[in-house]
FIVO-192396 format. One record per residue: x, z, y of N, C-alpha, C in turn. Coordinates in pm, whole numbers, plus 50000, padded with zeros to 5 digits. Layout:
XZYXZYXZY;...
REM end
This chain:
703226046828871704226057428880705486051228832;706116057128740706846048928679706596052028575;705876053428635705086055228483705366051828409;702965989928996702415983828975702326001928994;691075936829723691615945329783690515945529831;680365919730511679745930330433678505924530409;678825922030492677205922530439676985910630438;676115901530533676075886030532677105877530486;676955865630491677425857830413678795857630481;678125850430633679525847530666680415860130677;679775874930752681115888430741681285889330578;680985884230526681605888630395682685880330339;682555863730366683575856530400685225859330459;684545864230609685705871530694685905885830644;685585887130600685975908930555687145899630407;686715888430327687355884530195688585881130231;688895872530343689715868130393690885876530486;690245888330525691025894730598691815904930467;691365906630402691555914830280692735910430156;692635895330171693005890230117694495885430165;694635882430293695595883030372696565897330344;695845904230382696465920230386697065919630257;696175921230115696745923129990698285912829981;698285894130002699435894830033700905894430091;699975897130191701685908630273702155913630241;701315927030198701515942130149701725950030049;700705944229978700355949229822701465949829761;702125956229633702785953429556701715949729437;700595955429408700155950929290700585961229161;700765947529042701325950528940701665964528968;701685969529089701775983528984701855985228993;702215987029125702635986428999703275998028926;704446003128887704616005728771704876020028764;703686028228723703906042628741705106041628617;706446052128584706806054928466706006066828454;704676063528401703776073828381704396081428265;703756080628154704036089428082704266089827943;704656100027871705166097027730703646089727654;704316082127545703106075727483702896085527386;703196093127369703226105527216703246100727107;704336084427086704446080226968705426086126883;705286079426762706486084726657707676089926702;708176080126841709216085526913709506101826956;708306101526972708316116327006709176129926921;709326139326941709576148226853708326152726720;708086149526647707306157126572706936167226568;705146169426550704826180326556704676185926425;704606198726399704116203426262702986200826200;702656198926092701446193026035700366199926087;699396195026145698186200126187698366206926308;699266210026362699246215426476699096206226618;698716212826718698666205126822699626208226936;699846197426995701016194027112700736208927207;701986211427268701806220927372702306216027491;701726224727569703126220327709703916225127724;704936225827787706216224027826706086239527886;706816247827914706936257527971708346258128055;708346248328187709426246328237710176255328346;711526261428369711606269928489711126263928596;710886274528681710506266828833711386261228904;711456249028899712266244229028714336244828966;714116242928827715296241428765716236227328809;717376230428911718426223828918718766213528797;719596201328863719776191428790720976191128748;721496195028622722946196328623723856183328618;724746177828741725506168828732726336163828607;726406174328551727646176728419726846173228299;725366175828278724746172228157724086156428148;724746145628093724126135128058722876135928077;722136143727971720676144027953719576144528071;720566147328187719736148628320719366139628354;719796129928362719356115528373718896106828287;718676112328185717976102628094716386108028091;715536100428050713906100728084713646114427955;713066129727985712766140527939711666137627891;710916131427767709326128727772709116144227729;707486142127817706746155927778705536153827679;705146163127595704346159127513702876155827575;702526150927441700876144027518699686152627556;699346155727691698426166527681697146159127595;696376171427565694936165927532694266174927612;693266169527665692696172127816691026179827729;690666188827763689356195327719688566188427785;687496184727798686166181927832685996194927971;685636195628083685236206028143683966205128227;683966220028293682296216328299682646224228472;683146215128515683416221028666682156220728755;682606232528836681236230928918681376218329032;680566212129035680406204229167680596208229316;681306202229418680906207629527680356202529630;679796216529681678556214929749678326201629850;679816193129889679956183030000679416167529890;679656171129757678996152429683677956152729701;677636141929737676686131229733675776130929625;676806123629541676606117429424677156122229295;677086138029283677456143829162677676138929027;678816137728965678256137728795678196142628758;676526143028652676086151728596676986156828467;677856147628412678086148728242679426141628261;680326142328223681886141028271682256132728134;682576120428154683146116528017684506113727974;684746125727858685856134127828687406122627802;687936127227809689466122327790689406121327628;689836112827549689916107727409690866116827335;690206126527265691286135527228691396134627055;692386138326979693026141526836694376130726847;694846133626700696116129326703696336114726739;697506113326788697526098526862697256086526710;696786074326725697316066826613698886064926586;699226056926500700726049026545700496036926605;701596041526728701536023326791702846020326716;702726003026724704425997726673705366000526731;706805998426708707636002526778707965987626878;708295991527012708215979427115710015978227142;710425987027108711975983727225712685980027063;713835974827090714735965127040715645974226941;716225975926823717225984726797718715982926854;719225987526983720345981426997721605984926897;722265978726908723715981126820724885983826919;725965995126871727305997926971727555986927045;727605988627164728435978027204730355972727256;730315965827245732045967327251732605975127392;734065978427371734305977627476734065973227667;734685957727610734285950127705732495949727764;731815951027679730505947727722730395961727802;730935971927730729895986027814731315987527925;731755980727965732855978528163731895969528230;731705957528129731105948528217729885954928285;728855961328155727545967028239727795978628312;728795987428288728666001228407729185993928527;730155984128534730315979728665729425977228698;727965967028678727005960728732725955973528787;726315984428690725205992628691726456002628824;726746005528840727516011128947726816003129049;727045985829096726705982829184725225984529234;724595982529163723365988829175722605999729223;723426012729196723226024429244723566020029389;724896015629418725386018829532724626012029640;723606001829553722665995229689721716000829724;721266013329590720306020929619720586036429720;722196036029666722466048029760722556041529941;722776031029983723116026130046721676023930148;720476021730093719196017230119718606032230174;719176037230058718586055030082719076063330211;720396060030211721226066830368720036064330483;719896053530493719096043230574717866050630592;717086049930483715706056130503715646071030552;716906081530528716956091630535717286095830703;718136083730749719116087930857717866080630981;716846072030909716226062431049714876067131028;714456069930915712576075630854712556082430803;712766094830765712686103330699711496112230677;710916110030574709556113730576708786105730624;708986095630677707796082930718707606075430583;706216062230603706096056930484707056044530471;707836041530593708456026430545709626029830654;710596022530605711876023830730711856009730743;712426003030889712465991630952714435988730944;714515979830837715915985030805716525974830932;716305972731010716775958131097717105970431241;716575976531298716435980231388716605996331410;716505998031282716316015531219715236022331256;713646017431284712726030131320712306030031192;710756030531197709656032431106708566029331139;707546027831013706646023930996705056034030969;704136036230995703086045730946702206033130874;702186030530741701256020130629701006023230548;701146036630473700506041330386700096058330419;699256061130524698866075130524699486083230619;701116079530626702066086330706702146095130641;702336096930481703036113130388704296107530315;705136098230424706316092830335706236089130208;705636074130212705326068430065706766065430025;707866060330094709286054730046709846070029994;709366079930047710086092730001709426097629868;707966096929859707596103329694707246088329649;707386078629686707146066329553708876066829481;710126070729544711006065929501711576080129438;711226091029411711456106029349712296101629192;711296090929130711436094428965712696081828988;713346077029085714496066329099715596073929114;715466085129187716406091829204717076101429122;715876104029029716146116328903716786100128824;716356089228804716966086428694718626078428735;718566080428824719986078528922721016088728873;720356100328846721136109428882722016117928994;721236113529131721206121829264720676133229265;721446141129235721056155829222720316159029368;721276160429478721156160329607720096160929694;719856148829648719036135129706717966139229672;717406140129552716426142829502715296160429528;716506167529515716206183029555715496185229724;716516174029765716346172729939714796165729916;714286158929858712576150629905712356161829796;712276172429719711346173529687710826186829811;712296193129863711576205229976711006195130073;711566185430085710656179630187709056176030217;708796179030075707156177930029706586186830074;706396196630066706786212030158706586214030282;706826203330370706696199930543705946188130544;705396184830445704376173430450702666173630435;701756170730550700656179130539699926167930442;699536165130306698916159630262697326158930237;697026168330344695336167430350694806162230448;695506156830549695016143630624696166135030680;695326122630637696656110930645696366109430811;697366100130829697816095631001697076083330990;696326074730939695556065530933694106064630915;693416064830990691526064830991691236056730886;691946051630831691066043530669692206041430578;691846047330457693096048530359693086037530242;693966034430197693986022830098693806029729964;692506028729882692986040729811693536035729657;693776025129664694636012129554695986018229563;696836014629698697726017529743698246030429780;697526040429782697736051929785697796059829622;697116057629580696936062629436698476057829327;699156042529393699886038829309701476043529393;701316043729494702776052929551702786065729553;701486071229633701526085629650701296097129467;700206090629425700176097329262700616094129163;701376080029178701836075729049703256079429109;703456084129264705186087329215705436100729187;704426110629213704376121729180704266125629035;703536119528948703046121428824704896118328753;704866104928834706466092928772707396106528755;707446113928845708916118328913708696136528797;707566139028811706786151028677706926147328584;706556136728532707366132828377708416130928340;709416120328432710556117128398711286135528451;711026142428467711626152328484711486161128422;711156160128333710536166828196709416181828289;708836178928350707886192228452708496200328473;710246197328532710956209628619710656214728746;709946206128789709556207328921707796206128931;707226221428911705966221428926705226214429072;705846219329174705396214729305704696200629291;705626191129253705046173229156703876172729131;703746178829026701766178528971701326187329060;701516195929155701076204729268700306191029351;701266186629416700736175129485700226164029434;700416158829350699626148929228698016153229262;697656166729223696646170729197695816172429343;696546175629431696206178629579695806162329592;696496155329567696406140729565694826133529520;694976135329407693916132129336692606136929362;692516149029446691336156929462690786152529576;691716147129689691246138529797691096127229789;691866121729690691156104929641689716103029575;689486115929533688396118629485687046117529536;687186119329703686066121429758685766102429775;686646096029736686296078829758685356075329668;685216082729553684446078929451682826080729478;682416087929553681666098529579680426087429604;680016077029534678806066129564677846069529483;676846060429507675726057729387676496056429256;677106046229264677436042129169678576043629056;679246057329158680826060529153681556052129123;681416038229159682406033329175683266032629350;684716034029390685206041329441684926030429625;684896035229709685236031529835686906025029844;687236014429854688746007529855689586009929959;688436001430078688986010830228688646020530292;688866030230256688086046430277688216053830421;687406049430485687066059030561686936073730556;687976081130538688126091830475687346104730549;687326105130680687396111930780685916114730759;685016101130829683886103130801683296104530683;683766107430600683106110330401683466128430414;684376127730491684336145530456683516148230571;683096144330610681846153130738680186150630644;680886142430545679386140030451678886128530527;679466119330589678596108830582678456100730475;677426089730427677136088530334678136074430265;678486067930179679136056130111678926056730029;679166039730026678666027629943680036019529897;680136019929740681426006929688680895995229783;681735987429833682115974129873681365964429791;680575957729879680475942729857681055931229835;682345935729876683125926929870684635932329832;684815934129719686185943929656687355933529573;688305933529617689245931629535689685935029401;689515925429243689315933129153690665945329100;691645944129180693115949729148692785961429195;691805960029329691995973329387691075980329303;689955977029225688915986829169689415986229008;690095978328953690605979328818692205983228810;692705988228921694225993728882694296007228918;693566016428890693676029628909693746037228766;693696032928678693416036828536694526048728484;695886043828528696896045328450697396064428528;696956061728667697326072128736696386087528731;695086085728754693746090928711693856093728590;694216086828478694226093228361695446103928282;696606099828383697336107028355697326122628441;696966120228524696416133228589695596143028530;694436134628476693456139728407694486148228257;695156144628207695916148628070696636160028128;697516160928227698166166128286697566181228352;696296179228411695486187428458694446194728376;694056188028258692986190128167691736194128266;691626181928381690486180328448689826166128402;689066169528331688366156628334687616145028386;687326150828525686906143828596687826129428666;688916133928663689586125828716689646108628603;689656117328504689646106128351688016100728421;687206107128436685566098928411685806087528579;686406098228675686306085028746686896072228746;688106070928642688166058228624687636049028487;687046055328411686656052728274685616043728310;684786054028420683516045728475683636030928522;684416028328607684876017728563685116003728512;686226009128394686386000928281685435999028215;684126008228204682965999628149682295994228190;682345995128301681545980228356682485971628348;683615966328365684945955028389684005951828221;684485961728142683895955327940682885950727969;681605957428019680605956427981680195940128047;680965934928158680465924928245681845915628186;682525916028121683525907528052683405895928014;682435892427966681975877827882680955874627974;680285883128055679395873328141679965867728287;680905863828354681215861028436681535844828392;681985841628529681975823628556682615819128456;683875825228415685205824028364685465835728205;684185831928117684035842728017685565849127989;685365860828018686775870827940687835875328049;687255868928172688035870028277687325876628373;687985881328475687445889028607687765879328718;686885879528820687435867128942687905878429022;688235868329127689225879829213688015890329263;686925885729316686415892829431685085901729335;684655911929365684215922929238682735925329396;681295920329330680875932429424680565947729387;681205953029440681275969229376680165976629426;679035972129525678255978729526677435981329431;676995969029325676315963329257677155962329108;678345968729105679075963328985678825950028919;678715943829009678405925628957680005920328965;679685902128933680695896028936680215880328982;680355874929093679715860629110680595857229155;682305851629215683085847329259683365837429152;684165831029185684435817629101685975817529068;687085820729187688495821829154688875830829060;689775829828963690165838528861692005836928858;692785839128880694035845628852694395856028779;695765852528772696605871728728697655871028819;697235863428962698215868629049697865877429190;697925877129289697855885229383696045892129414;695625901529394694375904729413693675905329283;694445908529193693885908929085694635912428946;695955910528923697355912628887696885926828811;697175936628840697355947828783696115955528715;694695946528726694015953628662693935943128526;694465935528468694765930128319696205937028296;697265938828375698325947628349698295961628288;697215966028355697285983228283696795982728154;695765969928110694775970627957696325978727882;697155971527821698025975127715698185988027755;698525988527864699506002927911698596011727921;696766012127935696156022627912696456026527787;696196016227660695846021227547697326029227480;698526026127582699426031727524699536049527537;699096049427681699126062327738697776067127667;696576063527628695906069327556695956074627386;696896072127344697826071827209697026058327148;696406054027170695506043127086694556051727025;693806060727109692746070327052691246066027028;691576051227184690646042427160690676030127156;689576020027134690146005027088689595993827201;688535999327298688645995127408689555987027470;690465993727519691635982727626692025975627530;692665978027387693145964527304691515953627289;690995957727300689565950927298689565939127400;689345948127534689805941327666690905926327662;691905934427638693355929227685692755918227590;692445915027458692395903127339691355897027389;691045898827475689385892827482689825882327617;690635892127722690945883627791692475873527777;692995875527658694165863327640693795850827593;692345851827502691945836527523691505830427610;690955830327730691055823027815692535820727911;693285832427915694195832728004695035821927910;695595820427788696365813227714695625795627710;694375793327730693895783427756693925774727872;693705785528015693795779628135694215785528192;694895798828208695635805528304697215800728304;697815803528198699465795128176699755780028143;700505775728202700675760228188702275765828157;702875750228083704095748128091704045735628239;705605742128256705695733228415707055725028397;706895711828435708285698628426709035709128512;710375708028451711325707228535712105698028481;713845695528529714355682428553715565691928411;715285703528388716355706028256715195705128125;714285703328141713315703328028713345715727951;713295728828056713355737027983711565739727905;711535751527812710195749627766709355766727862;709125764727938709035775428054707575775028070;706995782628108705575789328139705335791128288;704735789528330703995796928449702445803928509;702545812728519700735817128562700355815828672;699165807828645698865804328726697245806128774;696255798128855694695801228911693475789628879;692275794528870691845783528856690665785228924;689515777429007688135777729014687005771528934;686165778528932684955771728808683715768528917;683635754228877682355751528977681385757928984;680025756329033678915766229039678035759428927;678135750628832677745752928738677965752128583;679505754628614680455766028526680585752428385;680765741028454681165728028360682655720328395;682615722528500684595721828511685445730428610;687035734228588687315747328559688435737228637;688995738928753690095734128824691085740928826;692325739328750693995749428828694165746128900;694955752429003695405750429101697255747329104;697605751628914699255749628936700135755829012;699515763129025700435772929137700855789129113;702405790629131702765801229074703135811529188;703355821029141703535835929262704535845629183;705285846029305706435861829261705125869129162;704755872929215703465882929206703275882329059;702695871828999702415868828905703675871028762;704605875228812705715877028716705845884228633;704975894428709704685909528578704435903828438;703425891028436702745886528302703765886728190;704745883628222705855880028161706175890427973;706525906728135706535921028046705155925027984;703845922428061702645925627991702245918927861;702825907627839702475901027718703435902727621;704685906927667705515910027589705045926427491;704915931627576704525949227515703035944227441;701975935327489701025935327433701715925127277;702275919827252702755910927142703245918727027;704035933027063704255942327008703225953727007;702715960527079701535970227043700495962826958;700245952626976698695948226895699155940626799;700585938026740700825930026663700405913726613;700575907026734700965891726786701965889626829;702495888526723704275882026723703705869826770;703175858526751703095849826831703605847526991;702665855527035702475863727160703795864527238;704915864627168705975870327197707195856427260;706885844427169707675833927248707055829327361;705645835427373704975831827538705115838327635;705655854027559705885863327720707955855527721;708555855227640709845848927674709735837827770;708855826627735708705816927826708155815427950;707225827128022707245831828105707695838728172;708765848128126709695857028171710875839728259;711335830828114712185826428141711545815828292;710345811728288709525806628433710065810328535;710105824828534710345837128626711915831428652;712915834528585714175834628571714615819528627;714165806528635713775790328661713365793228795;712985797528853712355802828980713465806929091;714245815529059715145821929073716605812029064;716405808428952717715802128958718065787529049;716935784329082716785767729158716515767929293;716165778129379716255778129528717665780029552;717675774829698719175772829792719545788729789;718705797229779719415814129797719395817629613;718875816929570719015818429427718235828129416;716695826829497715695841729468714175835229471;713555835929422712195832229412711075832529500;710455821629535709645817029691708335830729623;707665836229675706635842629700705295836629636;705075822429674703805811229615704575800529648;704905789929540704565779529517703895771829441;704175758329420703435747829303704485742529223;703745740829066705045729529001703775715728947;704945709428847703875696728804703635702228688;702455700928608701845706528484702565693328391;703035702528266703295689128138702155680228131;702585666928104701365658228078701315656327895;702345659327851702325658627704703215666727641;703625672727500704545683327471705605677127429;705895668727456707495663827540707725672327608;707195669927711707345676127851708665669127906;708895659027928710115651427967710285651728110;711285654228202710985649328326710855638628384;710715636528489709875619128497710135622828688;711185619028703711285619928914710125615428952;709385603128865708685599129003707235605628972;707125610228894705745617128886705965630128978;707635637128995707695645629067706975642929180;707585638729218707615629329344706345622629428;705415620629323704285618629383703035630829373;703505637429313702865651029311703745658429508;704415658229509704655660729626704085659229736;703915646329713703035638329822701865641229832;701055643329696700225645629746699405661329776;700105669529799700135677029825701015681429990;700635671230043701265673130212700375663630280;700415667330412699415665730509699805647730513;698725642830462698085624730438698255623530568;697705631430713697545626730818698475622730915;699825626930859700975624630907701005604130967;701485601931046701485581431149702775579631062;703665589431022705065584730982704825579130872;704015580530754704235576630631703275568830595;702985559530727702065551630690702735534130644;702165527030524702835519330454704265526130367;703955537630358705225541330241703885544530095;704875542030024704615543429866704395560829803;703435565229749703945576929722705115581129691;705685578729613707265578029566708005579429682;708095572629779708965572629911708375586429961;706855585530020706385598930090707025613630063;706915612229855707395622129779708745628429820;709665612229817710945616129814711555622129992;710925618330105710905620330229710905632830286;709135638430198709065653230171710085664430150;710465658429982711375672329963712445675129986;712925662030092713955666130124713665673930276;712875665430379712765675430497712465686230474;711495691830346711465704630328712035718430269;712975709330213714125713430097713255718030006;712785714129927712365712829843713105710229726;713545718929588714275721329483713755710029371;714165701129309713765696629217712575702129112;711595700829079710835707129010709465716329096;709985716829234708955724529290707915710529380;706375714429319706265708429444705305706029541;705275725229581705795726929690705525742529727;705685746929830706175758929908705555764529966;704435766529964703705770230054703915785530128;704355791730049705215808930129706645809230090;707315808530167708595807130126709245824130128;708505835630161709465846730196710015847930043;710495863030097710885869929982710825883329985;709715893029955709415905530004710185919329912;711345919529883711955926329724711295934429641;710305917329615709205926529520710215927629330;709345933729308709765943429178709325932629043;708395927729042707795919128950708775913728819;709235905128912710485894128775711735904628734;712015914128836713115915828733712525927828649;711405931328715710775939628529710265934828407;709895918928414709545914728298710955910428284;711785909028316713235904528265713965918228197;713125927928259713875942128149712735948228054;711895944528080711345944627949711245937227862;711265922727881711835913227741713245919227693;714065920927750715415926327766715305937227591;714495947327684714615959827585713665953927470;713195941327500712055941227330713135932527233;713985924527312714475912927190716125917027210;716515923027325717955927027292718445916727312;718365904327346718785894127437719985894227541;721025892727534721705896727661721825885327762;721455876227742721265862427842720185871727950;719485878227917718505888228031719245893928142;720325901728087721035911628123721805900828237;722525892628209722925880928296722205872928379;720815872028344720175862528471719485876828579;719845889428519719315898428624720285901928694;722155900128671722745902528763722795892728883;722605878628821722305869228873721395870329010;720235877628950719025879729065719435890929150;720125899629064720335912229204721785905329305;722745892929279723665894629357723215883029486;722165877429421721595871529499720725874429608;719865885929557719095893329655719925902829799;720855910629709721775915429766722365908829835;722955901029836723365889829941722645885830026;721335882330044720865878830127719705888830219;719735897330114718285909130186719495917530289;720675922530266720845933930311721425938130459;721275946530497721605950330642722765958730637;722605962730766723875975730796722915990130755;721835982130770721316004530747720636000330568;720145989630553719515992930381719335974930385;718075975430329717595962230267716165957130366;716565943030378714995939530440714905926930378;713635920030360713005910030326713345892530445;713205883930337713625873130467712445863630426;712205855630511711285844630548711475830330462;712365828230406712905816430390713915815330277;713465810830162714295812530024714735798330027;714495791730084715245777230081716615772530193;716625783430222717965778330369718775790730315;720255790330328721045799430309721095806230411;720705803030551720685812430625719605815130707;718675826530609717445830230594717415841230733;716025839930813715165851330924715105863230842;715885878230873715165883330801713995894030886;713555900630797711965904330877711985918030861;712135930230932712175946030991711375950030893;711675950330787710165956930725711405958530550;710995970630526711335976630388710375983830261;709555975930163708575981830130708995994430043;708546005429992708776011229955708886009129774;708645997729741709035994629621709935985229584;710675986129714712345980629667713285993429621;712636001329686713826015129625712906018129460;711826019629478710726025129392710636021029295;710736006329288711045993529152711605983129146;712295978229222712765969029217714165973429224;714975982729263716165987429189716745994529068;715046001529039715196009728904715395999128781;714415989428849714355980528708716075972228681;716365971928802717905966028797719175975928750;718535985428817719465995428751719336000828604;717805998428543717326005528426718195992128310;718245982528313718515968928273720115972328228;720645974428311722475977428273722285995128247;721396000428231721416012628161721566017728048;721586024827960721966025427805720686023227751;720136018227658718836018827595718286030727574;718706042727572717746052927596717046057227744;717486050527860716956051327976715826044328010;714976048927994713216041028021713416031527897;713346046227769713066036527636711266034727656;711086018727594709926017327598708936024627490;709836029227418708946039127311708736047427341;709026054227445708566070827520707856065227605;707726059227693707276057527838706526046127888;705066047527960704356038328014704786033928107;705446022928139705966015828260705256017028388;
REM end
């Protein structure tokens, strides 16, 4: 919200691969990032001793007043505590649960405080940022005309050509993923206009025979829930559809095992035919539903929605230490079986957002339980061992990258692969909030140095925006000195040997031959996806280090990234994605995901915002 994929060997191969493809095209992942909901920390208003939180008793459908500041700043609502209930089943499950396991209820603990204390700032500084933050809006108002005037109510606008797209359901994912962007915009207008538009939208059957229900759950309910919280619940209709939402995602769960159907055949499950979790599941898609489900569940004081993802997370715990890669999850989950036998392990594409939510459950759960900090610690020793490397570059900065590894089949050597992903950028902000909630200050110069990876990324391609997947060279010692020709032959060998041209050349020559026909940036080496899809990733761990250390070198390498993007993504009707981060004059490609409006401008815009706008002490990212 804002609160961030069968059978025989070989179709199971090809079903991994096709899946895997899809996730990255498409996926955003990470999150990604419901602004779910208040954490009910200290921040909060205080309650009276012993008493318990209430809800909100909001008018219906209360106007946004242009004239009141406060309209735009994030309204947290207090923390529901969700009853235990004893709903009746209906008559169409399968696979009933018998005993519903309850939402974690009494007073929250204290979490630490995560965001930064800022201090006045001068003059000059608060021109410099409302200008930046002006420009910002205006790319979002600019993106928005676009979607309104060419898709309106579709899930994606084709900003190149002006049609649209049907890829998530056809219930206008760009229209309710981007709701809680617009309230914190302060588009009165804009905002009033999508929410009647919800209204003419039939959300009980999608326009697609098989639903993503990863991808659906994180645009369609996390922007509904996003856009209900940050609006302090002025607009009941929000959790109206949230809940309409959730009740049809519901029927995915509906297995032996309740663990959920990914690609859901929706159609045939409501005629009661029978399903089975996947054999072959993506672990992002079956471990990133946590954050949305549970906030529903608080919201609704339905509990069911809490048990279907709880269920779950105990198997992810319970199977934690026994997999290839102790403490880690591999990408590929069989969910029929809640097993784990894959060998690849990342925190980047296909897998990303279910180590992302650990912190951010336990935040949104007040820390009622010790689980996800359990989780999340359990899995940073391996990830701090073999998931992050420091990577040469030619400024010797001291920079991080996350990266993948495979474990042979008999789990005695553990290969990286060195290779980094937009994707993977979230890590940056997740380790940062986890360094502060669990109190590992340590913790904290490693999410900087991965943030700053992120920011190194960005700053060294010919467009000044970050390739999608590449490779760097791993330090060979903590020097970390640069050394050209080790570049250089890492290049090499990493390009096709079979080439007649480079026969009798030296690695060194091959190396140096390479990066230049390929343009290839000092330090990279090499490219293997060069787009650039305006994913959301880096510049949210760049605003959430931002708001933890108060840093303003942040604030500068993110205008950096938006004038760069902006420059090169944008059209006459909005924003589109290009092919090619190494040529200044980049293909670009008809396609607008819905989390360039959704997150990847909020976070740019939230960044030059005042520190009370998506303070991290109210709000689950």
């Amino acid at each position: 919200m804002f609160l961030p994929r069968r059978k025989s060997t070989v179709l199971a191969l090809a079903s991994c691969i096709a899946i895997c493809l899809w996730y990255f095209n498409y996926s955003r992942s990470t999150l990604r990032p419901l602004l779910s909901s208040p954490q009910h920390l200290p921040a909060s208003p205080p309650l009276a001793s012993g008493s318990a939180p209430q809800a909100p008793k909001p008018p219906a459908q209360a106007p946004i007043n242009d004239q009141d500041e406060k309209a735009t700043t994030p309204v947290p609502l207090p923390y529901l505590e969700a009853e235990p209930t004893t709903e009746s089943v209906k008559a169409s499950e399968r696979y009933p649960v018998k005993s519903l396991i309850p939402i974690p209820t009494g007073a929250s603990v204290k979490i630490p405080k995560v965001q930064h204390s800022f201090s006045t700032e001068t003059q000059k500084e608060k021109a410099e940022r409302e200008k930046r933050l002006t420009a910002v809006k205006e790319s979002f108002v600019h993106a928005w005309a676009g979607y309104k005037k060419y898709a309106w109510k579709e899930d994606e606008l084709a900003p190149i050509r002006g049609g649209h797209a049907t890829t998530f359901g056809g219930w206008g994912a760009t229209l309710v993923d981007s709701l809680d962007t617009l309230w914190m915009m302060g588009l009165k207008e804009d905002f009033e206009e999508a929410i009647k538009a919800l209204e003419e939208i039939d959300f009980s059957k999608p326009r697609l025979d098989q639903l993503n229900v990863f991808e659906t759950t994180i645009r369609y309910l996390g922007g509904f829930l996003g856009a209900y919280d940050l609006s302090g619940g002025r607009y009941p209709i929000l959790l109206d559809k949230a809940k309409e939402i959730g009740n049809f995602l519901y029927g995915a769960f509906d297995t032996p095992n309740r663990l959920p159907v990914t690609r859901w055949g929706w159609e045939e499950a409501k005629k009661g035919a029978k399903q089975e979790a996947d054999e072959t599941a993506l672990i992002a898609e079956i471990g990133s539903l946590t954050l949305e489900f549970t906030r529903l569940a608080q919201l609704t004081k339905e509990a069911k929605f809490y048990d279907a993802v709880q269920r779950i997370t105990n198997i992810l715990d319970e199977q934690q230490n026994k997999t290839a890669l102790p403490g880690l999850w591999p990408v590929i989950m069989d969910a029929k079986h809640g097993k784990f036998s894959d060998v690849g392990f990342t925190l980047g594409g296909m897998a990303d957002s279910t180590y992302e939510y650990l912190p951010k459950q336990h935040m949104l759960l007040g820390g009622l339980t010790k689980q996800y900090k359990k989780m999340y610690e359990t899995a940073m020793v391996p990830i701090m061992k073999h998931i992050f490397f420091r990577a040469m570059n030619p400024e010797n900065r001291g920079i991080l990258v996350s990266s993948g590894v495979r474990v042979n089949e008999n789990a005695a050597v553990i290969v990286p692969d060195f290779q980094g992903q937009h994707l993977a950028c979230f890590t940056g902000g997740m380790v940062g909030i986890g360094a502060k909630i669990f109190d590992r200050p340590d913790d904290l110069k490693t999410a900087r140095q991965l943030v700053d990876g992120c920011v190194w990324g960005y700053n060294h391609t010919q467009t000044g925006i970050m390739p999608e997947i590449f490779h760097m060279v791993p330090c060979k010692d903590q020097a970390c000195k640069w050394d050209e020709s080790r570049w250089l032959k890492a290049v090499a060998i990493r390009m096709d040997k079979t080439e007649r041209i480079f026969e009798g050349m030296t690695d060194e020559a091959k190396g140096k031959w390479v990066a230049e026909d390929q343009r290839l940036p000092r330090g990279f080496s090499s490219i293997p996806d060069r787009k650039y899809i305006l994913r959301p990733e880096a510049i949210e761990s760049v605003f959430v280090i931002y708001r933890i250390t108060g840093e303003k070198k942040y604030q500068d390498a993110a205008w950096r990234m938006f004038t760069a993007i902006e420059k090169y993504t944008r059209t006459d009707i909005a924003n589109a994605a290009i092919h090619d981060v190494t040529t200044t004059n980049p293909t670009k490609d008809d396609r607008m995901e819905s989390f360039w409006l959704a997150e990847t401008l909020k976070y740019f815009y939230a960044i030059f915002a005042t520190p009370d706008v998506l303070d991290l002490d109210l709000y689950v990212l």
